[in-house]
C-alpha positions in Angstrom: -12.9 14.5 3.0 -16.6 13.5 4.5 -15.0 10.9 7.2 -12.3 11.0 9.5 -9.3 8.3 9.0 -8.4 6.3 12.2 -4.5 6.0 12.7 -1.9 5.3 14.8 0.6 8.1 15.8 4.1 7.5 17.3 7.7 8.9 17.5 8.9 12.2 16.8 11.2 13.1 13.4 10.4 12.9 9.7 7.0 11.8 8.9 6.9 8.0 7.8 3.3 7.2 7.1 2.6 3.4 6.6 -0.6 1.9 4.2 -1.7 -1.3 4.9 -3.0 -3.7 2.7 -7.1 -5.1 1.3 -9.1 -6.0 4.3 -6.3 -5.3 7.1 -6.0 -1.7 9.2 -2.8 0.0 10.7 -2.1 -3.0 13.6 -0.2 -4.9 10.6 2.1 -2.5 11.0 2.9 -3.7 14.6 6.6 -4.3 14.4 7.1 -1.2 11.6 5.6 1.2 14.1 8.0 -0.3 17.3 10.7 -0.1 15.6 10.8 3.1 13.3 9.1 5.4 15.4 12.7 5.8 17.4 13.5 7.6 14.3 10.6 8.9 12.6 7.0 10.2 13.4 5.2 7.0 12.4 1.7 7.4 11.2 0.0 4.2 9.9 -3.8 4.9 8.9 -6.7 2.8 8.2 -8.0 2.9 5.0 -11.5 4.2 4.2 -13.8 1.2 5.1 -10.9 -0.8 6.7 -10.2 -0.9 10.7 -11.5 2.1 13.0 -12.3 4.3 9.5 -15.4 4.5 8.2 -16.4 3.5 4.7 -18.3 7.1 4.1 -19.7 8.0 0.5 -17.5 8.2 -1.7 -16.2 5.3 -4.3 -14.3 2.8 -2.8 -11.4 2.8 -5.3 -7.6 2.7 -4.8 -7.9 6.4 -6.3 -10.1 7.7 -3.8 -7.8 6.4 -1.3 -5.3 8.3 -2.6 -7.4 11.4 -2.2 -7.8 9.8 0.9 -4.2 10.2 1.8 -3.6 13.8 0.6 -6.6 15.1 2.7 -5.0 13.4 5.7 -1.6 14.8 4.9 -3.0 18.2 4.3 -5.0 17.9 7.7 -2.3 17.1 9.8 0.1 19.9 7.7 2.5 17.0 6.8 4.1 18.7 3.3 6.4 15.8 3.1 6.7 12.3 3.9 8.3 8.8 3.4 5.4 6.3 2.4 5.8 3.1 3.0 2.5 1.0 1.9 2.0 -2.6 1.2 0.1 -4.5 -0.9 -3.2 -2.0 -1.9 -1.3 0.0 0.0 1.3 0.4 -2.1 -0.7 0.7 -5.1 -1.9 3.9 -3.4 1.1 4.7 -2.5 2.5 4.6 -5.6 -0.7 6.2 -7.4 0.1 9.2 -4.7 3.2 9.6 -5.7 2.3 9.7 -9.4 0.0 12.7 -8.4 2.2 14.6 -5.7 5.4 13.9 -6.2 6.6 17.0 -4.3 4.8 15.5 -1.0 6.9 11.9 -1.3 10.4 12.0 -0.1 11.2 8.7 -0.2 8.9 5.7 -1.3 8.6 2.4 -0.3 6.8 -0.4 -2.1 6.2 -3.7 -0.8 4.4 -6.2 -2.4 2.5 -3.8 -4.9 0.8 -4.3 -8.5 0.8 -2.1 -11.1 -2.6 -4.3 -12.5 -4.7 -7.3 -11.7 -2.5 -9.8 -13.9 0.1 -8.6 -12.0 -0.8 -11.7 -9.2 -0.3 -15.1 -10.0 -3.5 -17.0 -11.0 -3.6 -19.2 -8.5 -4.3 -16.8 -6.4 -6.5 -14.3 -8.6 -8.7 -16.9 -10.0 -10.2 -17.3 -6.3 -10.7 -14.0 -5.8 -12.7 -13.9 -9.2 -14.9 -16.7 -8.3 -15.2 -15.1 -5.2 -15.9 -11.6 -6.2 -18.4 -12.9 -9.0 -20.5 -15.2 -6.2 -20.5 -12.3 -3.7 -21.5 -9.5 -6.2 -24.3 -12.4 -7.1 -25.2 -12.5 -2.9 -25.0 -8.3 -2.7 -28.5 -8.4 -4.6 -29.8 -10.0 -1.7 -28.3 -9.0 1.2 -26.8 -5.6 1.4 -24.3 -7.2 4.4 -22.4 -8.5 1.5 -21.8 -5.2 -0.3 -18.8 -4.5 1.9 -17.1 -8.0 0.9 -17.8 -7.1 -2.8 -16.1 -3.6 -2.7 -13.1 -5.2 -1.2 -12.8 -8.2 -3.5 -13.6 -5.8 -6.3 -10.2 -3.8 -5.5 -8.1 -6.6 -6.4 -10.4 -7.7 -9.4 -10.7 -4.4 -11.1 -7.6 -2.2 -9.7 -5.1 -0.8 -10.0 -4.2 0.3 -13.8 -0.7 1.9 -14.0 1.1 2.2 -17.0 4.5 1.1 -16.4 5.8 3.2 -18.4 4.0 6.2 -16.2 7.3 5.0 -13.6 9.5 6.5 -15.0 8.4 10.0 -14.1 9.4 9.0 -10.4 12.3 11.2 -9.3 12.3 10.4 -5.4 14.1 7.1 -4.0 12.3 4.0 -4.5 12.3 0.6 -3.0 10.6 -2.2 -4.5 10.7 -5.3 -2.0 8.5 -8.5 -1.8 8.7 -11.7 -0.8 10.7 -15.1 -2.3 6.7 -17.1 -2.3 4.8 -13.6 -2.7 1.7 -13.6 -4.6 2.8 -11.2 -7.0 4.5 -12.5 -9.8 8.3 -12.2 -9.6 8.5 -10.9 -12.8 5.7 -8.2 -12.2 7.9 -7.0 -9.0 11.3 -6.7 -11.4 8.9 -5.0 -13.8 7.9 -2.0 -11.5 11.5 -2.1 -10.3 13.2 -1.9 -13.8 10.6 1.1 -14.7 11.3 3.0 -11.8 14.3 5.0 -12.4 17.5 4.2 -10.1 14.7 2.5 -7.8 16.5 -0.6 -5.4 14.7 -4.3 -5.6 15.0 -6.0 -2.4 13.5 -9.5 -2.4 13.4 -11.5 1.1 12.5 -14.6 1.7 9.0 -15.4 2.7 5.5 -14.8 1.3 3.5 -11.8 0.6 3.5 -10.8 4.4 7.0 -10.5 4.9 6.1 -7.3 7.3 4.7 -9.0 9.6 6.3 -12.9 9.4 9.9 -11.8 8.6 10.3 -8.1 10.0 13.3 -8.3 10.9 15.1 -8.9 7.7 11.8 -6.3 6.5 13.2 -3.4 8.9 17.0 -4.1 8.0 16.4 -3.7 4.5 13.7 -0.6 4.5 16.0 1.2 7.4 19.1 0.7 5.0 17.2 2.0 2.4 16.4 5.5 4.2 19.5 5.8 5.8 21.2 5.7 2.4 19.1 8.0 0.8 18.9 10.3 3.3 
């Protein structure tokens, strides 16, 4: 790897490493990391070019972040973990665990995409405008650049054949929110192509892990407890 990822380390146990979502870092994990590091050894990272972690010189794609995350693991001599990742971070997550399955006990996605249509347009079609006007700016003023790459993630990425799922062996949850950006239908799609995966829907929006935690931990504790 040619940077160093900045996380957050806690607890002692089985490692559960959390990925945050585009633009955020590890302290949306606030309430995650309080309340499963009494059980687990809680690593939530930052994301190269997100938080503490710099952005370094290699692409800035949701495959690289992956590498990312195997580097780390194979750093901190972490063979196995439960991944829990949200948003982007569980689109790495889940492209991880395409790649290594044999380092993914237990998987958790929240509010994931398997591709760009995946969101509801009212939401993407912003981020479009807004990608296209910034990518127009980055000519000028290379302070842009940054904003670019991270709109670009959710213009461009991921692109995960559904029917790629079904090679998934470990325990899955799928979970998202009642008003989440993703489309309903999308979420039930990456559910339904997951073999014996669980689809937990809470009510809130695409944030649920940090707006309705409590009902979030419930349902992602009774998910590893019963697949334990």
């Amino acid at each position: 790897m040619d940077i160093q990822l900045h996380y957050v380390e806690q607890g002692s146990g089985f490692p559960l490493i959390l990925l945050h979502g585009n633009g955020e870092h590890s302290g949306y994990f606030s309430h995650q990391i309080d309340y499963f590091q009494k059980k687990y050894h809680v690593y939530a990272l930052d994301t190269r070019g997100h938080g503490a972690s710099p952005r370094g010189n290699a692409p800035f794609t949701l495959e690289q972040f992956a590498l990312d995350l195997k580097d780390f693991m194979d750093e901190k001599g972490i063979k196995e973990a439960d991944i829990l990742g949200f948003s982007d971070g569980g689109n790495v997550a889940l492209l991880f665990a395409l790649k290594h399955p044999g380092m993914v006990r237990r998987l958790i996605l929240n509010g994931a995409d398997l591709f760009p249509g995946g969101v509801k347009r009212s939401v993407q079609i912003p981020i479009i405008i807004g990608y296209k006007m910034v990518s127009f700016f980055s000519l000028f003023d290379k302070k842009v650049i940054a904003k670019k790459e991270l709109l670009g993630l959710m213009v461009t990425q991921p692109s995960i054949d559904p029917e790629s799922l079904s090679s998934l062996t470990m325990p899955v949850l799928v979970i998202a929110g009642t008003k989440d950006l993703i489309r309903l239908s999308h979420t039930q799609l990456i559910a339904r192509s997951i073999p014996d995966s669980k689809l937990s829907i809470l009510e809130g929006d695409h944030f649920i892990a940090a707006k309705n935690w409590e009902a979030f931990n419930r349902s992602v504790d009774t998910f590893l407890t019963e697949r334990e």
